[in-house]
C-alpha positions as CSV (number, residue, x, y, z in Angstrom):
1,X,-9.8,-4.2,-51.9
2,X,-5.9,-4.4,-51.3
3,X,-6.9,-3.2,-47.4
4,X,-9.1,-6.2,-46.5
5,X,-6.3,-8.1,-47.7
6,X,-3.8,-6.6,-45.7
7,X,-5.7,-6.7,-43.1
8,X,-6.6,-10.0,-43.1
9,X,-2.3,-10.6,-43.4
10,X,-1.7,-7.9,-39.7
11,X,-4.7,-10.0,-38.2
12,X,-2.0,-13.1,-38.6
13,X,1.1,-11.3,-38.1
14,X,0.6,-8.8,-35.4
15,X,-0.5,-11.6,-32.6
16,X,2.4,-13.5,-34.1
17,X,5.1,-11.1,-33.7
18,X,3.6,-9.0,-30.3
19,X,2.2,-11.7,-28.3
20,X,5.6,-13.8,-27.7
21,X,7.5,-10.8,-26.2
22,X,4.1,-9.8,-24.2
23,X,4.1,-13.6,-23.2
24,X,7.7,-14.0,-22.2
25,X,7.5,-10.8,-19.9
26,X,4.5,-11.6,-18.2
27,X,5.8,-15.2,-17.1
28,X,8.6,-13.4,-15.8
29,X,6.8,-10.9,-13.9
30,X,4.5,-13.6,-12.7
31,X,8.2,-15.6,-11.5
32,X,9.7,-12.6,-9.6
33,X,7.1,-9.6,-9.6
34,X,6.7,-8.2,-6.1
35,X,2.6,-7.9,-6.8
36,X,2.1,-11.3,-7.9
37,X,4.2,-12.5,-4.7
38,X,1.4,-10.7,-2.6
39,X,-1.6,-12.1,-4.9
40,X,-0.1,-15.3,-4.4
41,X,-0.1,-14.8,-0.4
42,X,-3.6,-13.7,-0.7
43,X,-4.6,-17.2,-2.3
44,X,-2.7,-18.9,-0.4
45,X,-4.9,-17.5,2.8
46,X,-8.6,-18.4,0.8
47,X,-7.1,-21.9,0.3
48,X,-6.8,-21.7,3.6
49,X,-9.7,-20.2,4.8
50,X,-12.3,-22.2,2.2
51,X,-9.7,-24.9,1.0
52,X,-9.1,-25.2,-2.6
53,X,-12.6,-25.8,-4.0
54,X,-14.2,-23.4,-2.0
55,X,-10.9,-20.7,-2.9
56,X,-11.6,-21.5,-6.3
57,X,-15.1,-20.6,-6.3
58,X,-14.9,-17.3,-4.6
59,X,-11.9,-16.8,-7.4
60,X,-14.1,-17.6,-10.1
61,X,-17.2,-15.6,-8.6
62,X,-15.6,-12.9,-7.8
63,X,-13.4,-12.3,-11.0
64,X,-16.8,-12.5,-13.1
65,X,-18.4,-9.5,-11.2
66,X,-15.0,-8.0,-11.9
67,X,-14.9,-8.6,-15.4
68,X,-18.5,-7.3,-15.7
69,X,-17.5,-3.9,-13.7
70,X,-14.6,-3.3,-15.9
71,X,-15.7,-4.4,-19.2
72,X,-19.3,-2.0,-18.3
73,X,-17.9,1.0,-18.6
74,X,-15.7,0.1,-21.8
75,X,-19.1,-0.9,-23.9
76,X,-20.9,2.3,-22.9
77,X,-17.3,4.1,-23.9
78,X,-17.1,2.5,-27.1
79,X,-20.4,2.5,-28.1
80,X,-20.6,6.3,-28.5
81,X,-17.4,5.1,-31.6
82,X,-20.3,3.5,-33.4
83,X,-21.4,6.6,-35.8
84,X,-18.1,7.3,-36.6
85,X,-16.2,3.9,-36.9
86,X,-18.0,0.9,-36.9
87,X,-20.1,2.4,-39.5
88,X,-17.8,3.0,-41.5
89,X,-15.8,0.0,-41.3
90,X,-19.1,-1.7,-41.5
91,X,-19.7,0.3,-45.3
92,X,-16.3,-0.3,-46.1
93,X,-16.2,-3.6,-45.8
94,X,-20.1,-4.4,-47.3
95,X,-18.6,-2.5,-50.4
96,X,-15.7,-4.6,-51.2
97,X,-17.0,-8.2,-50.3
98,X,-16.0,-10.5,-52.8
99,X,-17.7,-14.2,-53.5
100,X,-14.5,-16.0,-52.9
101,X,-13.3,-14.7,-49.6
102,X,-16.4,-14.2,-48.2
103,X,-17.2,-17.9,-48.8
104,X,-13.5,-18.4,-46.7
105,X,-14.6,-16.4,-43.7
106,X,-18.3,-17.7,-43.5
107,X,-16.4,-21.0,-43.1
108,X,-13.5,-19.8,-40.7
109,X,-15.9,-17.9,-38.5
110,X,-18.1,-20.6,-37.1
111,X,-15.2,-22.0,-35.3
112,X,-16.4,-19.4,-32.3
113,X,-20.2,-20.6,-32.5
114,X,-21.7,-22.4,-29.6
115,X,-22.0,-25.4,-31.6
116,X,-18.8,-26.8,-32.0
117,X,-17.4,-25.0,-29.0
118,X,-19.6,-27.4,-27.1
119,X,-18.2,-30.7,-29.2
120,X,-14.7,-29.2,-28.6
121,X,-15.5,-28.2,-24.6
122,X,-16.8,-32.1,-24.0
123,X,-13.7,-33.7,-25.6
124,X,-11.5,-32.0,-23.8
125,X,-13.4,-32.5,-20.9
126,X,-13.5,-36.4,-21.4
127,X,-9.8,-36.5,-22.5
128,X,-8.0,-34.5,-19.7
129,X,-10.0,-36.3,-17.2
130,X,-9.1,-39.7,-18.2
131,X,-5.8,-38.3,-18.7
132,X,-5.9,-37.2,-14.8
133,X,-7.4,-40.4,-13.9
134,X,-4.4,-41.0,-10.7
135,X,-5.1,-37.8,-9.9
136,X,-8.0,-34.7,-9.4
137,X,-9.7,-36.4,-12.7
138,X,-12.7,-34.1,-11.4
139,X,-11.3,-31.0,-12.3
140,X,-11.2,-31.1,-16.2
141,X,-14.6,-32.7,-16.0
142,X,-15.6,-29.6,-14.1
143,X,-13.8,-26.8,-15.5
144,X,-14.3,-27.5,-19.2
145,X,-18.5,-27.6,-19.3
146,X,-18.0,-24.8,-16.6
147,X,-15.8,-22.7,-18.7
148,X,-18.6,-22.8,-21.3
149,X,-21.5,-21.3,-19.2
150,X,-19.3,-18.9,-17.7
151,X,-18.5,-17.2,-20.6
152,X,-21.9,-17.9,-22.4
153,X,-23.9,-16.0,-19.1
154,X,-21.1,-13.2,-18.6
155,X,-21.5,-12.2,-22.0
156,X,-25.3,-12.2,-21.7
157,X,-25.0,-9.9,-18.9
158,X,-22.6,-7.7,-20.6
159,X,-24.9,-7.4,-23.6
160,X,-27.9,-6.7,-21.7
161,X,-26.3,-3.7,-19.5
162,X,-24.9,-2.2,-22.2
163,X,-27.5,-2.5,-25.3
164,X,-25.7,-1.1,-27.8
165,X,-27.7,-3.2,-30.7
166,X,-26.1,-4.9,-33.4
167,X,-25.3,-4.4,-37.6
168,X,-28.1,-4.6,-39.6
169,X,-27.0,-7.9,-41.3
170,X,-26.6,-9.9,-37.5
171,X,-27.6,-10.0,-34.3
172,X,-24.0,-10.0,-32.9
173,X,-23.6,-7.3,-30.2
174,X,-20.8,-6.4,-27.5
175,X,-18.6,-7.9,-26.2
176,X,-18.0,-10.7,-29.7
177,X,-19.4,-14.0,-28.1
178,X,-17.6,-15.7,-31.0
179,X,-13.7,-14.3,-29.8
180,X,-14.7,-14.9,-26.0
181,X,-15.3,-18.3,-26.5
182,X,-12.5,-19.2,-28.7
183,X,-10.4,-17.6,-26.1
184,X,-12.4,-18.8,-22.9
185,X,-12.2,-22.2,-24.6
186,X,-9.1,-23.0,-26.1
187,X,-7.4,-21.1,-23.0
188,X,-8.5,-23.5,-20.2
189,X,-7.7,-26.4,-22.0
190,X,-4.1,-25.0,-22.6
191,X,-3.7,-24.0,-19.4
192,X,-5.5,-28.2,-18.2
193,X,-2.6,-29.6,-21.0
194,X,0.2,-27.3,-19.5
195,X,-0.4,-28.7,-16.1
196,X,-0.9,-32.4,-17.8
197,X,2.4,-32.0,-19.3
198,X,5.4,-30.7,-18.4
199,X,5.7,-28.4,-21.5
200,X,9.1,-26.0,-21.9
201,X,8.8,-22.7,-21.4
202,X,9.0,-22.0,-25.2
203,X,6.2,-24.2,-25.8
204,X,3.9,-22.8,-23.6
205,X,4.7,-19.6,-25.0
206,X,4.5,-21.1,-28.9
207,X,0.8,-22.4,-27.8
208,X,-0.4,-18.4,-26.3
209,X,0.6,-17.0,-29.1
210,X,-1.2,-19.8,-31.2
211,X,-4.7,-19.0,-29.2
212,X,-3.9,-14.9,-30.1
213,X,-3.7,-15.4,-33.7
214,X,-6.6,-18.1,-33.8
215,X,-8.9,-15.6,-31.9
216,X,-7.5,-12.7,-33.8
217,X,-8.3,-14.5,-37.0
218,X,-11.6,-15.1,-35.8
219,X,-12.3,-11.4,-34.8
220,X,-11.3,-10.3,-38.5
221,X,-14.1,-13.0,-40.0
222,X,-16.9,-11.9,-37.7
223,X,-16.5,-8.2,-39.3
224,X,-16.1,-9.4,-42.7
225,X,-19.0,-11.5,-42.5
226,X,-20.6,-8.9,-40.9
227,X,-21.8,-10.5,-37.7
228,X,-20.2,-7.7,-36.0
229,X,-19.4,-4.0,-35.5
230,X,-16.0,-3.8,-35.4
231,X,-15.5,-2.6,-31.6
232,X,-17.8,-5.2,-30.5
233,X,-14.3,-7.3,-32.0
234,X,-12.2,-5.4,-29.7
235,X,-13.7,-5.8,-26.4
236,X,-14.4,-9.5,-27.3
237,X,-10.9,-9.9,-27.3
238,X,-10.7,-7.9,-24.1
239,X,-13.7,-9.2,-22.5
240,X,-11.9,-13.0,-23.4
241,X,-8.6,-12.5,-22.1
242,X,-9.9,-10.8,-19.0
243,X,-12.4,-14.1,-17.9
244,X,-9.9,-16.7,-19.6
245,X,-7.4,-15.5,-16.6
246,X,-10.1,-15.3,-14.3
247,X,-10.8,-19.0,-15.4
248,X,-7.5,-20.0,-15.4
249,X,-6.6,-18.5,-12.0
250,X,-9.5,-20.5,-10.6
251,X,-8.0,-24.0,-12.2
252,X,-4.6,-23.4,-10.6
253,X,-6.4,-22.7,-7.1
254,X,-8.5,-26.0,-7.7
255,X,-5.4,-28.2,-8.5
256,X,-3.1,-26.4,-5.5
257,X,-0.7,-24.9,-7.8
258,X,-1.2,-21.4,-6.2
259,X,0.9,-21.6,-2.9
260,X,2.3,-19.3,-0.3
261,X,6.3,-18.1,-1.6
262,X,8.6,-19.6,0.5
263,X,9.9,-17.2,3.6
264,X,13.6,-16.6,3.0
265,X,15.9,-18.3,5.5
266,X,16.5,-16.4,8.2
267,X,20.2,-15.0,8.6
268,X,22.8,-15.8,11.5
269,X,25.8,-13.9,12.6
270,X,28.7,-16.0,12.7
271,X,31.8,-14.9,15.0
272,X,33.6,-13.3,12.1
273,X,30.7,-11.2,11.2
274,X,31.0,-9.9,14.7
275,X,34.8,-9.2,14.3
276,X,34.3,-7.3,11.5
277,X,31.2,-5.1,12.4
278,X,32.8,-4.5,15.9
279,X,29.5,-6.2,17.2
């Protein structure tokens, strides 16, 4: 019984301790990285091919049918795990319930339901688009209801192609609906407050690393409560992360914060430079 406690404790602590660092490098490689450089030249030509709505939907498009190609072959890999871990894991856990903190899960695990994710995805909606109401006030309005069906029909897809079936206690399959939505979610409207605010560096950082741990938290309550095998958990998480960028990418395209680097100014020999190369 200690174990599901413990576990419960690394589903907190790991995201908590990991995801900063992970965070902190990626912003940096993002800043100075040579490949984002050229993925941000590539942008920069779709917004000006198809302008920045039309970029944005090819961005969103595409990166769905890329999501689905990568996260295909991961569910057929991991489902041939399900014999020898997730029914295990699945025993494990169905033997050591206990009334208490099952009760706590079957109330923290809702919180990546469609239900209140839609309550949640309308507020936010209404809020940052009054809250962009000098500016593209359409965008939020957009992005948040469109953020929902995104991840809602992606995940159908994905669960259709790969058919792995589900626990006997649920109906939950691959990839977790419940952790792509938390992250699908509560990712867009991070990324719609981050470019409502100007929000430090450490902030924006301190708010990632809240969104790991709330959708690792909900990935550890979805296999106590049996909803889900446990590698359905895993690529939920990765299935998430992958179409919350994809989402996120296609926001920053829609608002014009994706833009061409700036060419570096050219150089001019001055008459000492001459001098001293003998030129």
């Amino acid at each position: 019984m200690t174990i599901v406690y413990l576990l419960a404790v690394l589903a907190v602590l790991v995201p908590l301790l990991v995801v900063p660092v992970l965070a902190s490098r990626w912003m940096s490689a993002v800043a100075t990285g040579r490949t984002a450089e050229r993925f941000r030249i590539a942008l920069a030509g779709l917004t000006a091919a198809f302008g920045r709505v039309g970029a944005a939907v090819v961005v969103l498009l595409a990166g769905c049918a890329a999501v689905v190609a990568v996260c295909w072959p991961v569910g057929e890999a991991i489902s041939r795990l399900e014999p020898h871990v997730d029914h295990r894991v699945f025993d494990y856990v169905h033997a050591h319930r206990v009334g208490f903190w099952e009760d706590v899960n079957l109330f923290i695990s809702p919180i990546g339901d469609r239900y209140p994710l839609k309550w949640v995805t309308v507020v936010a909606a209404i809020g940052f688009a009054i809250a962009w109401r000098r500016r593209r006030w359409w965008i939020p309005l957009v992005a948040m209801p469109l953020q929902f069906v995104v991840e809602q029909y992606t995940q159908t897809i994905l669960a259709k192609v790969v058919d792995r079936g589900h626990p006997p206690t649920d109906l939950g399959t691959y990839p977790s609906g419940g952790c792509g939505r938390v992250l699908m979610t509560f990712g867009t409207i991070l990324v719609l407050a981050a470019l409502t605010w100007r929000l430090p560096r450490r902030v924006l950082i301190g708010l990632v690393t809240a969104l790991a741990v709330l959708a690792s938290v909900e990935g550890y309550t979805r296999i106590y409560a049996e909803k889900h095998w446990l590698t359905d958990v895993f690529g939920g998480w990765f299935f998430g992360t992958l179409l919350t960028g994809v989402m996120v990418l296609a926001v920053l395209v829609a608002d014009g914060r994706v833009r061409r680097p700036a060419a570096p100014a050219p150089t001019t020999t001055t008459d000492d430079d001459r001098m001293l190369t003998g030129t």
